[in-house]
C-alpha positions as CSV (number, residue, x, y, z in Angstrom):
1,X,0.0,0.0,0.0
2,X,1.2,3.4,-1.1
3,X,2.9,5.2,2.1
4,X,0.9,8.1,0.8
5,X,-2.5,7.2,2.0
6,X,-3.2,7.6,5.4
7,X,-6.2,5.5,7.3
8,X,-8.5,8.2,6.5
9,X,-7.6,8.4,2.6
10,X,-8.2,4.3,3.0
11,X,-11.3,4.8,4.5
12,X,-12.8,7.0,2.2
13,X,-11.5,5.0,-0.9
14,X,-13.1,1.8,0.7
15,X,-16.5,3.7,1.2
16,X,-16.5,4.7,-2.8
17,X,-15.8,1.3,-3.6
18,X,-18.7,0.4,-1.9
19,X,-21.2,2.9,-3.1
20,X,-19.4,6.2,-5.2
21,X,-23.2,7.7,-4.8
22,X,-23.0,8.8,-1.5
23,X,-22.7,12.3,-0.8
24,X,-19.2,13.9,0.3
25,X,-21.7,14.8,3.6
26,X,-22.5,11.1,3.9
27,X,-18.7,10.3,3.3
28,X,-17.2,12.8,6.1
29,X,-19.6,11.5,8.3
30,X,-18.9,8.0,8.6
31,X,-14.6,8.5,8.6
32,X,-15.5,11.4,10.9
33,X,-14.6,14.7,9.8
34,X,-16.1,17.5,8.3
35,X,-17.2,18.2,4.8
36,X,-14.7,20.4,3.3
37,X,-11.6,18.4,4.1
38,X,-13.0,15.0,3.2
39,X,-14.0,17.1,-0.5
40,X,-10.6,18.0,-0.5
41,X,-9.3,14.6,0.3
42,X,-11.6,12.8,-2.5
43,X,-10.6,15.9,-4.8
44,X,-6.9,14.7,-4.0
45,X,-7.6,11.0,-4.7
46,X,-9.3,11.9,-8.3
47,X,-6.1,14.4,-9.0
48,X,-3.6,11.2,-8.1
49,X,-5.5,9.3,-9.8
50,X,-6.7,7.3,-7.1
51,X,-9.5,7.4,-8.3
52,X,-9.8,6.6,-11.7
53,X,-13.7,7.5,-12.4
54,X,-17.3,6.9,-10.6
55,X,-19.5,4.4,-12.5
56,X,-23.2,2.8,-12.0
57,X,-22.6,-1.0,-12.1
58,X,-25.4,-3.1,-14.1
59,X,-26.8,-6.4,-13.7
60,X,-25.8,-8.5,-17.0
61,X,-28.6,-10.4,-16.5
62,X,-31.2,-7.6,-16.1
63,X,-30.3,-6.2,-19.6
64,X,-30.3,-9.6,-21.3
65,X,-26.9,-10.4,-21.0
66,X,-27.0,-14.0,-19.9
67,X,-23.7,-15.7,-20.9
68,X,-20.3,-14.8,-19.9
69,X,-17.3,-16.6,-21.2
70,X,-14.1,-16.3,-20.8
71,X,-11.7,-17.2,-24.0
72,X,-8.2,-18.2,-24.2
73,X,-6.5,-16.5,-27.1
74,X,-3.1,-17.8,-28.9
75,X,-2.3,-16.2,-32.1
76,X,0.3,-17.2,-34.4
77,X,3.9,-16.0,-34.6
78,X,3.2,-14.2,-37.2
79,X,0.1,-12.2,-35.6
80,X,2.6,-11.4,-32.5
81,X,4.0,-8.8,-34.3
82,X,0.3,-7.3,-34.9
83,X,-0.2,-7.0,-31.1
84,X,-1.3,-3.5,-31.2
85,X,-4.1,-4.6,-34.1
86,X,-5.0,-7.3,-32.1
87,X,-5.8,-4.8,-29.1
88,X,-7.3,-2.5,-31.0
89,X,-10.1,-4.8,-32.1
90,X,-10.6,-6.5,-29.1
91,X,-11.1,-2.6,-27.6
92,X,-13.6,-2.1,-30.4
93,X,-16.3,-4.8,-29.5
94,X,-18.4,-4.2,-26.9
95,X,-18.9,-7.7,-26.0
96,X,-15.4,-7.5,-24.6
97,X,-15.4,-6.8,-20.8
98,X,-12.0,-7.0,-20.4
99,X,-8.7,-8.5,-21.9
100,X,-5.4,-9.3,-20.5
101,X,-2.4,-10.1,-21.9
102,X,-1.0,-13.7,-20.2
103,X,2.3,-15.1,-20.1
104,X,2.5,-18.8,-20.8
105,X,0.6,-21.3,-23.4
106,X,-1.8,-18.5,-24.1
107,X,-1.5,-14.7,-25.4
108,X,-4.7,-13.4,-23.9
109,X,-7.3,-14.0,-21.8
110,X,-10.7,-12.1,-22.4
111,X,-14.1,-11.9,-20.8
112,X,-17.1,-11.6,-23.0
113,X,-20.5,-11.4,-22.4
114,X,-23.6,-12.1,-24.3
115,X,-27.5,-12.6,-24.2
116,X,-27.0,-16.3,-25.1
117,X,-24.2,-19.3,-26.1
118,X,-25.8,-18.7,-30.0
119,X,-24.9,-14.8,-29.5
120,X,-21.5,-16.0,-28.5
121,X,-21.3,-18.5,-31.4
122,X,-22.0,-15.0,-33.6
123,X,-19.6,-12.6,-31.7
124,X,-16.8,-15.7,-31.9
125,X,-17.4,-16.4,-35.5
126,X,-17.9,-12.9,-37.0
127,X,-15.7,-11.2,-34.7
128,X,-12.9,-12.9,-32.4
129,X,-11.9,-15.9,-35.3
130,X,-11.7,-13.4,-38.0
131,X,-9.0,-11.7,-37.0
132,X,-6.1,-12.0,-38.6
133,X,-3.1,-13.8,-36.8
134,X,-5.5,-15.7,-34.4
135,X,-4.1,-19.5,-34.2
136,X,-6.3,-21.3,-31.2
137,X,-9.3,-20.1,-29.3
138,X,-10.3,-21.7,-26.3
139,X,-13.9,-20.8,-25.1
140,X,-14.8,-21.5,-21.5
141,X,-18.5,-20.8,-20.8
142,X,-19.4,-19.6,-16.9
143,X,-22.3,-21.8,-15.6
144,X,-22.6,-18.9,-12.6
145,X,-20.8,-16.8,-10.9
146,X,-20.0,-17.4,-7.3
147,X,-17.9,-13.6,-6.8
148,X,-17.7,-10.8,-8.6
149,X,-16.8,-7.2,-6.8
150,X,-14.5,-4.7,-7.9
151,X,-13.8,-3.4,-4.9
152,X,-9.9,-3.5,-4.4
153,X,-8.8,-4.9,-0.8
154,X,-7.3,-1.3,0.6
């Protein structure tokens, strides 16, 4: 943990995590202080990039979106060399969650979402396979989801 953030910069940060719509009142109250320094303090934490922005988080499933899977991606040696093109279309679709780059057997790891396994079967074929340097996909399908925060442990 950064030496830079006292237990009161902690506090605040773990209050956001858990709901960024309370008021800077609401905030100061429960890490006990007053309102202008705890604005200052959350101003500070924005300005250091603390924190990064304040978003509403929505139930896939409530907006159709019933299938997640995750997808092992290895491309060929050739399509290495295209890594940038590669992340550039992966950044493009908004079925794509998230994407990491992996060290070992793999290249990348991504997390897709979709109303269904057919909608999937679309995205994979008219989308992910299509791209050029892709060798292997592996598609792991999520039956549920036992966690999922993201809320960092501060």
């Amino acid at each position: 943990m950064p030496n830079d953030l006292d237990p009161l910069d902690r506090r605040i940060l773990l209050l956001m995590q858990e709901d960024a719509s309370r008021s800077t009142a609401e905030i100061a109250d429960m890490v006990g202080m007053s309102q202008s320094p705890c604005w200052r303090r959350i101003q500070r934490l924005k300005d250091e990039g603390y924190i990064t922005r304040q978003v509403a988080i929505i139930d896939r499933r409530k907006v159709g979106l019933n299938a997640q899977i995750f997808a092992l991606v290895k491309l060929t040696m050739h399509g290495r060399q295209n890594l940038e093109d590669f992340a550039n279309a992966i950044r493009s679709y908004d079925e794509v969650l998230e994407c990491h780059v992996l060290m070992g057997t793999f290249d990348f790891l991504i997390r897709v979402v979709a109303a269904d396994n057919d909608a999937y079967q679309t995205f994979f074929f008219e989308k992910l396979s299509s791209l050029p340097g892709i060798q292997e996909v592996n598609s792991i399908v999520s039956l549920s989801e036992i966690k999922s925060t993201t809320a960092l442990p501060l």
